[in-house]
C-alpha positions, -999 to 999 in steps of 0.1 A, spaced: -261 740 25 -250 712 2 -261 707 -36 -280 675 -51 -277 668 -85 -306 642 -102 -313 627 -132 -348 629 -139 -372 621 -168 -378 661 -186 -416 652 -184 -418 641 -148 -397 672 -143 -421 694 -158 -453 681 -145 -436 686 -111 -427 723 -115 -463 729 -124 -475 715 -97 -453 732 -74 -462 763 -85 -502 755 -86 -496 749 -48 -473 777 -44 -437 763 -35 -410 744 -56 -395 715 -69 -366 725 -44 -385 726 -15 -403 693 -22 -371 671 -25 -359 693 6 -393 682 28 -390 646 13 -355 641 21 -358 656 55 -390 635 64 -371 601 52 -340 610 71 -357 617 105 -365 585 128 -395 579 130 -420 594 154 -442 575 183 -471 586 195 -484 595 159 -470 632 163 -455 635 131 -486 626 116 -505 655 138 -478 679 126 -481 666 86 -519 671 92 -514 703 107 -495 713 77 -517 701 55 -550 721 68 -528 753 64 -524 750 29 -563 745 19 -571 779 10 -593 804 35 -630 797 25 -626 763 14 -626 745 48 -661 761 59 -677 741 27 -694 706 38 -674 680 23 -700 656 13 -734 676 14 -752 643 14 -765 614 -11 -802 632 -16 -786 666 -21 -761 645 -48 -786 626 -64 -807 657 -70 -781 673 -85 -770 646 -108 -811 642 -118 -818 676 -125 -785 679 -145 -793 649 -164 -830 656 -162 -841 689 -160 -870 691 -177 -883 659 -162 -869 665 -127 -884 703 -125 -922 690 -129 -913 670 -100 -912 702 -76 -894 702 -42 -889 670 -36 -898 657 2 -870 631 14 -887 601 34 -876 586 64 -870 548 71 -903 548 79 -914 563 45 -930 596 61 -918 626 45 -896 648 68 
């Protein structure tokens, strides 16, 4: 295996190694995957990107993946009212969300 030297600012430098090891690899391995994925031709039928994604869904941790996403705008807005709120937003009790229609579900 062959050696790379770079010249690199010391901050940029730094804030990568941190990084790195928040996700649990290196700087070496990085530049490694980086220059590998820009030397190889490019893909059809969108299977590089299946295999990135692929690679990408291993690394969220175990747990993680079973969480929704984006619980909702009522759930959110409820949250951001009785955080802002709470006093106000408590007397309110359970709050029914409306349809289109405006019946309560």
């Amino acid at each position: 295996m062959a050696n790379l030297t770079l010249a690199i600012d010391d901050d940029l430098l730094r804030a990568a190694r941190i990084k790195a090891v928040q996700e649990g690899t290196s700087v070496n391995e990085i530049c490694r995957e980086a220059i590998a994925r820009y030397a190889q031709p490019a893909q059809r039928d969108g299977e590089d990107f299946l295999k990135q994604l692929r690679e990408l869904a291993a690394r969220i941790p175990k747990g993680q993946a079973t969480q929704p996403v984006w619980p909702g705008r009522e759930a959110l807005y409820e949250e951001a009212m009785a955080e802002r709120m709470p006093t106000l937003w408590a007397s309110f009790g359970p709050v029914a969300v409306r349809d289109k229609g405006g019946s309560a579900r």
